[in-house]
C-alpha positions as CSV (number, residue, x, y, z in Angstrom):
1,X,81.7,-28.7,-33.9
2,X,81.0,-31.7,-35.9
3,X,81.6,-31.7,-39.3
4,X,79.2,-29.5,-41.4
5,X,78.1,-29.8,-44.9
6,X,77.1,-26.7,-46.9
7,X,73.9,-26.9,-49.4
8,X,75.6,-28.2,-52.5
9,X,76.6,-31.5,-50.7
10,X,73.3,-32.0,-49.6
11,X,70.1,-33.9,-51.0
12,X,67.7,-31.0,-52.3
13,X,70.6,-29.1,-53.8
14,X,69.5,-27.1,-57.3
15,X,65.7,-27.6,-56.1
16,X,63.7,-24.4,-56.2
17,X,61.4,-23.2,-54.1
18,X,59.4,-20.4,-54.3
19,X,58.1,-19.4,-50.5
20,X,54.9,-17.3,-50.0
21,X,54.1,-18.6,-46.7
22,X,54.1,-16.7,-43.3
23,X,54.3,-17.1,-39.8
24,X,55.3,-20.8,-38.8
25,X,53.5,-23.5,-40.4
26,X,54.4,-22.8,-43.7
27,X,58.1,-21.4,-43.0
28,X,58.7,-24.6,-40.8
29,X,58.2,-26.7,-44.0
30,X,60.5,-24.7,-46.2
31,X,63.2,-23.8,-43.8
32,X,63.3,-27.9,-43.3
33,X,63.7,-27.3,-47.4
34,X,66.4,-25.3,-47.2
35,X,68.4,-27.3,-44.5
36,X,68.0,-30.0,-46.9
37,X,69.9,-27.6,-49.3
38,X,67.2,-26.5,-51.6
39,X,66.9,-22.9,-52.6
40,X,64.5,-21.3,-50.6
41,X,63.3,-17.7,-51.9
42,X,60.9,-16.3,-49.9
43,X,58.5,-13.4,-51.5
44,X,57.4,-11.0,-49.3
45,X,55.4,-7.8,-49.3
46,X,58.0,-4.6,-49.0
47,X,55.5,-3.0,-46.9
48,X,57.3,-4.9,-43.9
49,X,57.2,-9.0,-45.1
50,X,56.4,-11.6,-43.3
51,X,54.7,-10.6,-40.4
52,X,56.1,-13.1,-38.8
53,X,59.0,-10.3,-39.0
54,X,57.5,-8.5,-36.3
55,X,56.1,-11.3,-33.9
56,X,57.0,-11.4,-30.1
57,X,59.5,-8.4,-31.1
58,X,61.7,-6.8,-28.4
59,X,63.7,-4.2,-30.7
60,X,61.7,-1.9,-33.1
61,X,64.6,-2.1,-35.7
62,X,65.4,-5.8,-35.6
63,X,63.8,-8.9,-37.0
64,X,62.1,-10.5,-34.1
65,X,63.5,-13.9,-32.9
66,X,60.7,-15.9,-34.1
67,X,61.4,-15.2,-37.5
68,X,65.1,-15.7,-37.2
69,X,64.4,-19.3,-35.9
70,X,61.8,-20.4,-38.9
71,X,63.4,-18.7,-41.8
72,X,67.5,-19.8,-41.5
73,X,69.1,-20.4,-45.0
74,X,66.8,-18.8,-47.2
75,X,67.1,-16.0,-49.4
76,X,64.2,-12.9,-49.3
77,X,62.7,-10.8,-52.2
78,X,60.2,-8.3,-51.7
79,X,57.5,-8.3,-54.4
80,X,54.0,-6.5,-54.4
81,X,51.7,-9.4,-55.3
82,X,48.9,-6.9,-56.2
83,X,50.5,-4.9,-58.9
84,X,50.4,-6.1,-62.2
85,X,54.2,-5.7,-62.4
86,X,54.3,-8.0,-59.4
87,X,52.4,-10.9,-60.1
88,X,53.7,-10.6,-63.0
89,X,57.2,-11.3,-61.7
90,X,56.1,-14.1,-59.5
91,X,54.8,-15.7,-62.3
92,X,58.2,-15.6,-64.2
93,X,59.5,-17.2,-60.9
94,X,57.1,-19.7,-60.1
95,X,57.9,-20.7,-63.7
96,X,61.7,-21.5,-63.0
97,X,60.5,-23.0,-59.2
98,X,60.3,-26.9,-58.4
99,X,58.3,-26.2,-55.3
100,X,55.7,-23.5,-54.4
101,X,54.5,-23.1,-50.9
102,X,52.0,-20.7,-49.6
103,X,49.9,-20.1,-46.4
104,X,47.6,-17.6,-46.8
105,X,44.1,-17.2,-45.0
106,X,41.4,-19.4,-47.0
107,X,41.0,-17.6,-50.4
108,X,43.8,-15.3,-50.3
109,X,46.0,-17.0,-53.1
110,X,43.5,-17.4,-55.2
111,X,42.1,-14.1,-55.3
112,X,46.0,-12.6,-55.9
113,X,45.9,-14.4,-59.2
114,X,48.3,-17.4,-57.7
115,X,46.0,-20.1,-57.4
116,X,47.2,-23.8,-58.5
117,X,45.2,-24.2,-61.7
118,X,47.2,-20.5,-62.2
119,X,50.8,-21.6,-61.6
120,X,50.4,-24.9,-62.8
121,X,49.4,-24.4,-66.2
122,X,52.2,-22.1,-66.3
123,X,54.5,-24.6,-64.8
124,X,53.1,-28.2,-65.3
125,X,56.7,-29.6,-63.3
126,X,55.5,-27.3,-60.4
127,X,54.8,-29.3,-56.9
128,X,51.8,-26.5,-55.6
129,X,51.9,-26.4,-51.7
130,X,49.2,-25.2,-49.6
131,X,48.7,-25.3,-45.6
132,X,45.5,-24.1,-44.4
133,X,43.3,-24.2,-41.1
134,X,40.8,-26.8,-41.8
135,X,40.2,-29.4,-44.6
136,X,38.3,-29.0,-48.0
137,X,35.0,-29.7,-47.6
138,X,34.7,-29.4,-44.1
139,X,31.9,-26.7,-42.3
140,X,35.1,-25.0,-40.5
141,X,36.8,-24.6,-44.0
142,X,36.9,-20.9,-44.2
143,X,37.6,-20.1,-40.5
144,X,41.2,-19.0,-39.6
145,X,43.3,-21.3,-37.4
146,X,46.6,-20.7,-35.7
147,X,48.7,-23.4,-33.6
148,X,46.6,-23.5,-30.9
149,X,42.9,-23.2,-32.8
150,X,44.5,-27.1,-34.9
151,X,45.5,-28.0,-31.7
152,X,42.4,-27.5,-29.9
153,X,39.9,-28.1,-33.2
154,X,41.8,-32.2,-33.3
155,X,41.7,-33.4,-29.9
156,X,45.4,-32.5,-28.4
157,X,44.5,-29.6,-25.7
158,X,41.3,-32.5,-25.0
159,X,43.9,-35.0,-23.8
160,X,46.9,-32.9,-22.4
161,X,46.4,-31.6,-18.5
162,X,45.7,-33.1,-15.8
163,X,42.3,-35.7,-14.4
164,X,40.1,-32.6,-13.3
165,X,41.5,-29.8,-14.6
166,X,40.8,-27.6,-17.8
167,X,42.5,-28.7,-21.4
168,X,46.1,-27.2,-21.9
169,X,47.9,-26.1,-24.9
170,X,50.8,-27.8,-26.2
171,X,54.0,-26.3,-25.6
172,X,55.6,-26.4,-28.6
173,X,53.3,-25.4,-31.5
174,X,52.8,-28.5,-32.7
175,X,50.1,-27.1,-35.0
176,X,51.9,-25.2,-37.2
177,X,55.9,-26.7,-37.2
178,X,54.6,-30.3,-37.1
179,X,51.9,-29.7,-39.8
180,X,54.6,-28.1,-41.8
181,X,56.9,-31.2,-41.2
182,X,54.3,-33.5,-43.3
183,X,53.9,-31.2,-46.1
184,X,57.8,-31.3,-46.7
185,X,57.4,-35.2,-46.4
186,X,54.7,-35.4,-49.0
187,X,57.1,-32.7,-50.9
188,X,59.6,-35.2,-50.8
189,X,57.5,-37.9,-52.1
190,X,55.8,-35.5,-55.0
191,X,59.5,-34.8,-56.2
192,X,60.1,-38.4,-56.2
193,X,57.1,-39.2,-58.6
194,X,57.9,-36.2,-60.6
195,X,61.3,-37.3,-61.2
196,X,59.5,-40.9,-62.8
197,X,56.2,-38.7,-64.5
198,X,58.0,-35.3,-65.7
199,X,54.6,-34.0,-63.9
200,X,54.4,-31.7,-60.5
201,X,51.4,-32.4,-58.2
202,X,48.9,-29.9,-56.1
203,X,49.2,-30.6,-52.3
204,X,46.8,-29.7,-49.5
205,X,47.1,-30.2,-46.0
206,X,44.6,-28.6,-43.2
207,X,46.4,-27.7,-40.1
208,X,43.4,-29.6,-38.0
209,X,44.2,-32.8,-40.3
210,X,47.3,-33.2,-39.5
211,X,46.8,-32.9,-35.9
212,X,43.9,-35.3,-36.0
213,X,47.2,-37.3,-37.4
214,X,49.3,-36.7,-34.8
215,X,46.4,-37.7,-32.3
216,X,47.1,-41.6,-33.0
217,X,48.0,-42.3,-30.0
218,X,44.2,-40.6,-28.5
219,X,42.2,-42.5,-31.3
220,X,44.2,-46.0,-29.7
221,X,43.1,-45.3,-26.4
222,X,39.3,-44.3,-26.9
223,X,39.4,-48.0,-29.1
224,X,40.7,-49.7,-26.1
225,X,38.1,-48.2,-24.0
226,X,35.5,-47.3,-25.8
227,X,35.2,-43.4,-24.8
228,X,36.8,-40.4,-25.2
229,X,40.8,-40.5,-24.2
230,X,40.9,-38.3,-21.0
231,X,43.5,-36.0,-19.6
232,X,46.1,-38.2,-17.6
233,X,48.8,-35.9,-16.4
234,X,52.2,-37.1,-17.0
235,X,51.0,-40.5,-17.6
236,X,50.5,-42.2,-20.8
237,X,47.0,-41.4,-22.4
238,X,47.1,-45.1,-23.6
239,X,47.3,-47.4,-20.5
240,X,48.7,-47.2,-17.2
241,X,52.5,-48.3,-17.5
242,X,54.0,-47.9,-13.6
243,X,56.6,-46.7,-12.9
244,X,55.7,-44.0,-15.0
245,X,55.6,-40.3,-14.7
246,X,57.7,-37.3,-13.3
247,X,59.3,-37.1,-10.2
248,X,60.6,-33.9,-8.0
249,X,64.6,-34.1,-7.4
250,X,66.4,-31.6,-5.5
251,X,66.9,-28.5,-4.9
252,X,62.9,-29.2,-5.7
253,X,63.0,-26.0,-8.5
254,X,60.6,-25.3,-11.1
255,X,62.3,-27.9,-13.3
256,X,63.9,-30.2,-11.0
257,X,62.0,-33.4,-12.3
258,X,63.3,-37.1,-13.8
259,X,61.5,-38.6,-15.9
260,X,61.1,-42.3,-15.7
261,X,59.4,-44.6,-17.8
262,X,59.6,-48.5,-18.0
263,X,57.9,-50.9,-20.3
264,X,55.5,-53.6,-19.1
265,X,57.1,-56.0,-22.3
266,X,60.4,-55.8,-20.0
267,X,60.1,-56.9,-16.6
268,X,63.3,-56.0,-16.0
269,X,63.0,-52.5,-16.0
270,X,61.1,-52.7,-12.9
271,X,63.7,-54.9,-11.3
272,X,66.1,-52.8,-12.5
273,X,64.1,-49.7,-10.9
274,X,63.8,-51.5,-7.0
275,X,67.8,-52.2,-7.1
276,X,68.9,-48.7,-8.1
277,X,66.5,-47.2,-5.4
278,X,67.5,-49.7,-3.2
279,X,64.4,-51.9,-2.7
280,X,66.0,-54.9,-3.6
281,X,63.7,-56.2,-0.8
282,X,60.2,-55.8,-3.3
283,X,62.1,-57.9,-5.9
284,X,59.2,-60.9,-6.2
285,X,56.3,-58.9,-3.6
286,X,53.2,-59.9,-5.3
287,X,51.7,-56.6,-4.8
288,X,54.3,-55.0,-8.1
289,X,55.2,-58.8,-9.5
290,X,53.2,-57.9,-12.6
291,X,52.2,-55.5,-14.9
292,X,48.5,-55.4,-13.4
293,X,49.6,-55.7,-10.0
294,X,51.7,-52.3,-10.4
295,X,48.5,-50.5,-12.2
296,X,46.9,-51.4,-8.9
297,X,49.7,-50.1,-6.8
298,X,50.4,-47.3,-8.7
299,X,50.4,-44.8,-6.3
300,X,52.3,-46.6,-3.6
301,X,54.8,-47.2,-6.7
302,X,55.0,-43.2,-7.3
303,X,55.3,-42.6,-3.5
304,X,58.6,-45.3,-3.6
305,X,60.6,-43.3,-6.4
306,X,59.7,-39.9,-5.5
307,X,61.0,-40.8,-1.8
308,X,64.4,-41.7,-4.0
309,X,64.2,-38.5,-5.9
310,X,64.1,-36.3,-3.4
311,X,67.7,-38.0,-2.2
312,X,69.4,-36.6,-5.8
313,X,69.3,-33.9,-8.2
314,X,67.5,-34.5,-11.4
315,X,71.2,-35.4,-12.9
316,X,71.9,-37.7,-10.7
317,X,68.9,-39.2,-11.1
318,X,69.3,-39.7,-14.8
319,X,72.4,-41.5,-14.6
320,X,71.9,-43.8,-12.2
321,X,68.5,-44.9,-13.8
322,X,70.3,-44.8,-16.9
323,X,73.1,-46.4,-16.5
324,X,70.9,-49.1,-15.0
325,X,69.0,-49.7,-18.2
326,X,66.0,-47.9,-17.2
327,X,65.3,-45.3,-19.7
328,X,64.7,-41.9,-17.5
329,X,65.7,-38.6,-18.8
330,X,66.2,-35.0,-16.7
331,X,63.3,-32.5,-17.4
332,X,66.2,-29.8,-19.0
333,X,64.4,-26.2,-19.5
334,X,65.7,-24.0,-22.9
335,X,68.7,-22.2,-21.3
336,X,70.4,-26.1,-19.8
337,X,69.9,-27.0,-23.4
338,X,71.3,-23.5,-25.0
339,X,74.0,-23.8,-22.7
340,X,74.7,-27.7,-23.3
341,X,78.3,-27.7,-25.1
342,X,77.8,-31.2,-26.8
343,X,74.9,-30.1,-28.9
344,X,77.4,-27.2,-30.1
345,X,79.9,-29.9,-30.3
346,X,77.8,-32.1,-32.3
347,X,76.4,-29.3,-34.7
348,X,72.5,-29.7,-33.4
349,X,73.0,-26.2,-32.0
350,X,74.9,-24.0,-34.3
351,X,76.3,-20.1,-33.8
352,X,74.7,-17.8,-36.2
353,X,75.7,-13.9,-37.3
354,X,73.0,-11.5,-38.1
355,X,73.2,-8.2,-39.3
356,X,70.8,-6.7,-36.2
357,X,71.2,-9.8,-33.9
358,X,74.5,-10.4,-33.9
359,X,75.9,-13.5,-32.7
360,X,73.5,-16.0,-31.4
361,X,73.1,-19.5,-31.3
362,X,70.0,-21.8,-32.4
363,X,69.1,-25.0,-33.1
364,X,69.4,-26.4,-36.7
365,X,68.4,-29.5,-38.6
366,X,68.7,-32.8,-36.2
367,X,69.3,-35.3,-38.7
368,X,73.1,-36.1,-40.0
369,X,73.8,-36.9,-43.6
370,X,76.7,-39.2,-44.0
371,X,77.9,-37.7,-40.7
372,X,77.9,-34.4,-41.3
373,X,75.2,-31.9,-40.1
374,X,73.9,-29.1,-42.0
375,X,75.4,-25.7,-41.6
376,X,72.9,-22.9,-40.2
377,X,73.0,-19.6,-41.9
378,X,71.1,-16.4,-41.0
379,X,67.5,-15.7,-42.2
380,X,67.6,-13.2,-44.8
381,X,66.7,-9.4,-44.0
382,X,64.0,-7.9,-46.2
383,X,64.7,-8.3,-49.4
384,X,68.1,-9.0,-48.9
385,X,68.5,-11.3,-51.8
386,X,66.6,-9.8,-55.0
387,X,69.5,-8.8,-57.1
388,X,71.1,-12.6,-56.5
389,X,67.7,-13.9,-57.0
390,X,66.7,-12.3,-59.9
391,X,70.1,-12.7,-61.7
392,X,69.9,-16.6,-60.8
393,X,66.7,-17.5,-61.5
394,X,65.6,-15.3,-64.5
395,X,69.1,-14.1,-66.0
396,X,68.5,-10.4,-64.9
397,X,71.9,-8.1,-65.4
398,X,72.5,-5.4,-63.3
399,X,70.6,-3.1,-64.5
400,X,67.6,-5.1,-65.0
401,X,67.5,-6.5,-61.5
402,X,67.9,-2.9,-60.3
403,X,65.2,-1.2,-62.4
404,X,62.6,-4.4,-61.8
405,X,63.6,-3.7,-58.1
406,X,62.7,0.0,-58.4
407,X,59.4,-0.9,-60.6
408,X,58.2,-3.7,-57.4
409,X,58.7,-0.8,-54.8
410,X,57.3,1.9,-56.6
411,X,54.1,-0.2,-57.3
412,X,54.1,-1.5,-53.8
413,X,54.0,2.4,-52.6
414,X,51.1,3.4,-54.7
């Protein structure tokens, strides 16, 4: 494995964060947090936490997988935020926190007693972190949203599928991990101006927002054509670019596909293309000599490099095309990558123990600091952490961490 770097060599370390959210979106933001070697304490209901907990489960006494893969390298507490003793304690922690991140339905925070005019007069250095379904001020802004609802409610399911058929989901939930990827950004950036004002911020992003964001690439193409960006396929939603697209290699399987795409700026990738599947012999043809010649023989273009395809497998493919200078890539599914040594080797997939797991491998922060990748440690299980927590961020002893413990439960079973 490449070398690894534990939280106190890293750039967040002794930032606080105080983690109310649930599910993905919000848990995708601080779990990027916590790679980035801030301490993450997560404060969940003991009446069975994040639900995310029990998402997509497949043993009844184990966290489910989903929660193991958004909550690595953070710490748990369980608090009952509707006891007085509760909120109580989450205002002594969201007193000590840098950061304070929560994802609640529309409403929710506020009516707990945690809302940002709450925590921030309490805190004034607090950065106050909210994810939510749809924007404020909008008609939609107290209807629930999950990945799919941002996805759908911003345009991507309008311009993913294929010319004819329905709109498809995303297949990564782009809705909830990539909203939560610009909230840690803008977290980034609050920190930064805090560290030159002495003053935290209140941050608000609506999971519909930041799709609409992320749907640049839609807005470019109804400007160049003045309509709505339709559903292309595997082609590019903003122009035609042959060779472009996917194409079946053998054995033919449900993932037996290259990927090729060349750029009409470099006319040599289509050279490039005709010599590795040996038609030297369309080198100058005028029919696929430029870049609106091959939009007009775009189909006789896909017919030429799916015929090569089908001579190699995907693998094959890839390296010849790549090797050539043509960028092409093999369509991998989750278990070629899981099984892939060199992300081990590199530290972009890392081996984790849990408690109820066991040993299992995941993928971890991509992006190397001075070399060195961060090291992946297990989510917490519930409440795992309360007694470090407590002792760490408010000076509890002992027996103060274990009576305030007893105190949280007992409220939390009334």
């Amino acid at each position: 494995m490449s070398n690894e770097t534990n939280s106190r060599g890293l750039p967040l370390a002794g930032i606080r964060v105080l983690d109310m959210s649930q599910y993905e979106a919000g848990a995708a933001c601080t779990e990027v947090l916590a790679w980035l070697g801030a301490d993450v304490v997560k404060v969940e209901n003991p009446k069975g936490g994040d639900p995310g907990r029990r998402s997509y489960k497949d043993e009844s006494d184990a966290d489910s997988w989903y929660f193991l893969l958004f909550n690595a390298n953070k710490k748990s507490i369980t608090i009952d935020a509707k006891s007085p003793d509760g909120l109580a304690l989450i205002k002594s922690l969201a007193a000590k926190a840098d950061i304070f991140v929560e994802n609640f339905a529309p409403g929710v925070i506020e009516r707990l007693g945690l809302g940002p005019d709450v925590l921030r007069e309490i805190n004034p250095r607090l950065i106050y972190s909210q994810i939510k379904g749809f924007g404020r001020g909008s008609a939609n802004e107290q209807t629930l949203a999950f990945d799919m609802i941002a996805q759908a409610a911003a345009g991507l399911t309008s311009i993913t599928g294929f010319a004819g058929g329905p709109p498809v989901r995303l297949g990564v939930t782009l809705g909830d991990t990539g909203t939560g990827m610009l909230l840690a950004i803008s977290i980034l950036a609050a920190l930064h101006r805090r560290a030159n004002t002495g003053h935290g911020e209140h941050l608000h992003v609506a999971m519909q927002d930041a799709m609409l964001h992320y749907n640049r690439i839609g807005f470019s193409a109804q400007a160049l054509r003045g309509k709505a960006a339709a559903r292309v396929g595997n082609k590019l939603v903003s122009g035609a670019n042959p060779p472009c697209g996917l194409y079946h290699c053998k054995p033919f399987g449900a993932n037996d596909y290259i990927c090729v795409y060349t750029s009409h700026n470099n006319p040599d990738h289509w050279r490039r293309v005709l010599e590795v599947i040996g038609r030297s012999d369309l080198i100058g043809d005028p029919r696929y000599s430029t870049h609106a010649a091959r939009v007009e023989h775009e189909a006789e273009i896909d017919d030429l490099i799916s015929t090569w395809a089908a001579h190699h497998d995907k693998y094959e493919a890839e390296k010849l095309l790549g090797s050539a200078g043509i960028p092409a890539g093999a369509v991998r599914d989750t278990q070629e990558l899981h099984n892939d040594a060199n992300f081990e080797q590199r530290g972009i997939m890392q081996w984790v123990d849990h408690p109820q797991r066991g040993r299992f491998k995941m993928p971890g922060w991509p992006v190397q600091h001075d070399g060195a990748t961060t090291e992946i440690h297990a989510a917490p299980l519930l409440g795992e952490n309360a007694d470090a927590v407590l002792a760490d961020w408010l000076g509890a002893g002992p027996n103060e961490t274990a009576a305030e413990e007893s105190q949280y439960e007992g409220d939390a079973k009334q």
